[in-house]
N, C-alpha and C positions, 0 to 999 in steps of 0.2 A: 850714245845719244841717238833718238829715231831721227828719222828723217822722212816725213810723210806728205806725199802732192795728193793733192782734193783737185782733180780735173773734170772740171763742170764744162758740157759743152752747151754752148749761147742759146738759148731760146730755139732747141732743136726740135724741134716740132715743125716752126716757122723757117729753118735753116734746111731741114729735108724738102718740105715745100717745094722752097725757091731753087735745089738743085730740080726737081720736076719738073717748074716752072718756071724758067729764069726771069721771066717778064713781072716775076714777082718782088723783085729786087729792089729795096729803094722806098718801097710802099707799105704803108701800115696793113699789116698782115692778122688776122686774126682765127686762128684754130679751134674748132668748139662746135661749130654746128650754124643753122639755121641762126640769124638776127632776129626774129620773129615769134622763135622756139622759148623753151625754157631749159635750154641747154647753159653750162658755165663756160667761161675762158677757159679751155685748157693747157693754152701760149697765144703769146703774140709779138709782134717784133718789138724793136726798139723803138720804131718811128709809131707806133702802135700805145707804145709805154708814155710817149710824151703826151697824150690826150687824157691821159690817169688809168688809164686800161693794166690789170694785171692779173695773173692768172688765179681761178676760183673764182671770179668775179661774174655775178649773175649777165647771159649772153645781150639779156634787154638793155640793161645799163649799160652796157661796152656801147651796143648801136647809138644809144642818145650821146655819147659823148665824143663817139666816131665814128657817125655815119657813112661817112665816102670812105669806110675802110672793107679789106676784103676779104669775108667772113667763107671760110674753111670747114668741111667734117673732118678733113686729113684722112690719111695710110696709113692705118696702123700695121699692116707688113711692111712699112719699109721705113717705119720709124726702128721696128724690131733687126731688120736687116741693116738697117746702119750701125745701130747700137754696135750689135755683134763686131762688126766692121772695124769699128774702132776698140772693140776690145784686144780683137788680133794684132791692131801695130802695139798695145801696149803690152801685151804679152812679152813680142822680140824683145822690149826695152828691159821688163821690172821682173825679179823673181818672185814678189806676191803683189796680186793683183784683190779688191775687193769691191765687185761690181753691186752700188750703192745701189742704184735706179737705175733707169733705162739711160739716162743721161748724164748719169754720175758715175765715177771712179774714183778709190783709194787707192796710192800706189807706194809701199812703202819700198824706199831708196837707202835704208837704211846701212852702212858698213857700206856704202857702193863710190864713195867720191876718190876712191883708186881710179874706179873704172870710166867715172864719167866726170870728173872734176867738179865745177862751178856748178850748183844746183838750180844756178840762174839760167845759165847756160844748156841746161840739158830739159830745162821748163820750154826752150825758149824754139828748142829741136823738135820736139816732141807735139809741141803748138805748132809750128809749120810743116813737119809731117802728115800730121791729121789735115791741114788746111790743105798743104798739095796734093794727098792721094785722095781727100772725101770732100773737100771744095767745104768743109765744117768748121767755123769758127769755135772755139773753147777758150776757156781764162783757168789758171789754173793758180794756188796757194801753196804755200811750203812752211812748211811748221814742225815741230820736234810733235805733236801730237793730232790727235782730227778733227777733234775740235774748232782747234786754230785755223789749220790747212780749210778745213770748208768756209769758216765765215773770212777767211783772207781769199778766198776765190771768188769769192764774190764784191771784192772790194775795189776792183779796176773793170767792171764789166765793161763793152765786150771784150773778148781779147786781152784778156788784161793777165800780168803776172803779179803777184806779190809774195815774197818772203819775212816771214815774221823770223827772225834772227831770236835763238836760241837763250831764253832770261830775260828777251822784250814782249813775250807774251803781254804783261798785265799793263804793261805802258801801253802797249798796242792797242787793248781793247776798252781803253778808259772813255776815253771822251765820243764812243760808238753810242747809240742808244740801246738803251734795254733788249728790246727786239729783235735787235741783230741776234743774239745768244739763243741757238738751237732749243725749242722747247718753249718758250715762250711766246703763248697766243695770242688770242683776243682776250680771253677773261684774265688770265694770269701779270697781262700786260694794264688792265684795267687797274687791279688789284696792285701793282704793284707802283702804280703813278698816284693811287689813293693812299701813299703812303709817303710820297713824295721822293721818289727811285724813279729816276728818269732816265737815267746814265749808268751805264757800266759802274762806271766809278762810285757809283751811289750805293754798290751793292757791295762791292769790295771794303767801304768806308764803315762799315756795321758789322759785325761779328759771325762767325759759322752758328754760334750756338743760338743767334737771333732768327736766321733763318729755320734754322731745326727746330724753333719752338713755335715761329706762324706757318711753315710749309712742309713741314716733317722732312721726306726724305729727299721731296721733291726741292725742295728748298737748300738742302745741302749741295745736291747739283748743279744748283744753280749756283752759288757762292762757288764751288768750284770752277765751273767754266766760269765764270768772272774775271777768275783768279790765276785765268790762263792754264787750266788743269782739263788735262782730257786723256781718250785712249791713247794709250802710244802703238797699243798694236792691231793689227787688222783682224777683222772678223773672218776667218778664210775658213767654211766649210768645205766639206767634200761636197761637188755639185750632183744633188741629185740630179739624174734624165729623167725619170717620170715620177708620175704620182697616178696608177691605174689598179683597177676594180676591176675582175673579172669573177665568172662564175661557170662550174662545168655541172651540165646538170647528171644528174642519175641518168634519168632517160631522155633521150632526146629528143626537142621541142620543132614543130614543126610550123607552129601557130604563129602567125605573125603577130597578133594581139598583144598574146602570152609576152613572145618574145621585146618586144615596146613596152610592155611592163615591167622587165627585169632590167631595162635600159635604161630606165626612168629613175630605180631603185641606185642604181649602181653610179649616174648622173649624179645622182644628189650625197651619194658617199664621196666620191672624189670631190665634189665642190666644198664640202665638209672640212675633211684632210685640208684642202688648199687654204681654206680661211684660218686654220689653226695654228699653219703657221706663217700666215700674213702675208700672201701671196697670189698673185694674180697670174694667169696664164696666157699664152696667146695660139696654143694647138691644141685641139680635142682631137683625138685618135680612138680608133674601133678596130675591136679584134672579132675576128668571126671565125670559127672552126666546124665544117658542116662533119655531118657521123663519119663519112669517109675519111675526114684525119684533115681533109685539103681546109688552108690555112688564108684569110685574107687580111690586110691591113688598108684602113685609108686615114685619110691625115684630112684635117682641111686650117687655117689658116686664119684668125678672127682678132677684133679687137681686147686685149689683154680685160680679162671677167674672171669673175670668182661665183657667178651667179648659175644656181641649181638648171634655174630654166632655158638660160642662154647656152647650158652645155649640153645640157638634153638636145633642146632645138638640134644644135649642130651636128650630136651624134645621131639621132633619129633620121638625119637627112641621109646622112651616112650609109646608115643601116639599108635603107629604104633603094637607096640604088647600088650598095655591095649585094642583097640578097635577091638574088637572082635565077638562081636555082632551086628546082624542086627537091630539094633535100634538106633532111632535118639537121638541128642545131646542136650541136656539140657543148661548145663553150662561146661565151659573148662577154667580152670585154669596153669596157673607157679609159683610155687613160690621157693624160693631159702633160704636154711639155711645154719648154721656151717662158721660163719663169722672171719674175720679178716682184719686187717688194710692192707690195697694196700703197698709195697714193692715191687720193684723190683727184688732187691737183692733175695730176699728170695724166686719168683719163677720162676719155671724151663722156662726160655723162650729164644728162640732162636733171634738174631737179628728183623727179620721181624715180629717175636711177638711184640716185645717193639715198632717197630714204629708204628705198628697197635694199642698198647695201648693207646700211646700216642697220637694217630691219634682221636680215641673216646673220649680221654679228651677234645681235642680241639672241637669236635663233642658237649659236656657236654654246656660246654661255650657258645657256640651257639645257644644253645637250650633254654637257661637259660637267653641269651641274648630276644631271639625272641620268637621262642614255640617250641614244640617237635616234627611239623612237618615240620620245617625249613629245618630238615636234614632228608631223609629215607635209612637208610642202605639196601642193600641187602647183599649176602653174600659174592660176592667179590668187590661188591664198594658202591660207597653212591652218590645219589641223592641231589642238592643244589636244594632246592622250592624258586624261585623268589615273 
């Protein structure tokens, strides 16, 4: 039998903050941007939440509804350096570990309650270690699967534990609303109350083969997690370090121009790769190799992007003050580390971000359809190759 914790830590965005800023404490906090802008919530506290404020929510409506609240662009390095932070105490604890989001984890405990008993008891360690060495609130779930474990982490926020005991899945999730159940949007959520499914229980009370014939497979999943069924085991890839593009040329380029042009090409292949497979970055690094063999590296540090232009920018800057010497170019590299799973929600982006994101997904598709020279971006539009 699994034994799986979903340790979500509280509105961390808002809880890095106020380690920053402790006088932020107490008060309705809001992370996103300009009040004024057309940026989205991308967190906000609790005392934040009690005005209807919640995250993805257009940045103008949060102000009409909590004005005297205190409107944030956030760190996004030290949102990243916390992450990490707290992946290292759970490391000591868990033999597999499966870092969901920047502020999600799967920890599966599985065969472990030799070593650590009471799985109440070791939620409950593991919550006040984070609190005492990172001053970071989390609420964490425990379920034979992950399903469970994640929508039970979030069922005592903040700080909250709960255990769904092992064959109480489908009790546990009946009298929840629809919504709660991973997957379920705005339109699916629409659709499924026009049908008069309002409740968990609503969905489990109708048959698998009812769902497989209005929602195909999507619909089978869903009757599953209803049903208390989910993974039992963790998604644990090998983690890749980068994702980088370089190039050595024949002969050796001495041309600044030139060279900004092959950086541009090479920008928009990694941003590529990184959307393929659903991931977001937050370091663009440049490799530089002049004829002489001598070798440089810079790194710089930026809010988590997948966008062609945003990594150009960064390595261009790059380039621009590594190249320094009168000597010609060898080989020129991009590569990008410090990954995490694409969410919206979770970054800080303003309206015309999100359609531009969305705009390069659709760009992905195309590419993937045809080749990756079907579309050429530049930096304010993109080229269709007939």
């Amino acid at each position: 039998m699994s034994t799986i914790f979903h340790l979500d830590l509280d509105a961390f965005f808002v809880s890095v903050e106020r380690i920053l800023t402790p006088s932020l404490n107490g008060k309705p906090v809001i992370v996103g941007g300009d009040p004024e802008g057309r940026g989205v919530v991308a967190a906000c506290s609790y005392e934040a939440r009690s005005y209807g404020l919640r995250s993805g929510m257009p940045i103008r409506q949060a102000f009409k509804l909590c004005p005297h609240g205190i409107y944030l662009h956030g760190h996004g390095e030290e949102y990243i350096r916390y992450s990490n932070l707290v992946e290292n105490i759970l490391i000591d604890y868990a033999p597999l570990i499966e870092k969901a989001s920047i502020d999600e984890f799967y920890i599966d405990f599985s065969g472990c309650k030799k070593i650590y008993g009471s799985s109440i008891q070791l939620a409950e360690k593991i919550q006040k270690e984070v609190w005492k060495t990172l001053n970071l609130p989390c609420s964490i779930g425990i379920a034979s699967n992950k399903t469970i474990a994640k929508i039970a982490s979030d069922f005592h926020k903040p700080k909250g534990i709960t255990h769904v005991i092992n064959g109480m899945e489908k009790e546990f999730l009946a009298n929840l609303p629809v919504e709660t159940l991973p997957g379920v949007g705005i339109v699916m959520l629409k659709n499924l109350n026009s049908r008069g499914i309002y409740f968990v229980k609503d969905i489990t009370a109708l048959t698998q083969d009812y769902f497989s014939a209005v929602y195909g497979k999507v619909g089978i999943d869903l009757w599953n997690k209803a049903n208390g069924r989910g993974r039992e085991f963790l998604s644990i890839e090998h983690k890749r370090k980068s994702i980088s593009k370089e190039t050595t040329f024949e002969n050796d380029i001495t041309s600044k121009e030139e060279l900004e042009k092959i950086l541009f090409q090479l920008s928009g292949k990694v941003a590529h790769s990184l959307r393929k497979k659903g991931w977001v970055a937050a370091t663009v690094n440049l490799k530089l190799r002049y004829t002489d063999f001598t070798t440089l590296t810079r790194s710089k540090t930026i809010d988590f992007t997948d966008d062609d232009k945003t990594i150009y920018d960064t390595a261009v800057k790059l380039f621009r003050n590594a190249y320094t010497r009168r000597v010609a170019v060898r080989l020129i590299g991009v590569g990008l580390t410090n990954f995490t799973k694409y969410s919206e929600q979770e970054l800080l982006f303003d309206d015309y971000e999100i359609k531009r994101k969305r705009m390069l997904r659709a760009v992905n598709i195309i590419r993937s359809k045809y080749n990756y020279n079907a579309i050429l971006i530049g930096c304010g539009s993109m080229n269709v190759l007939h």
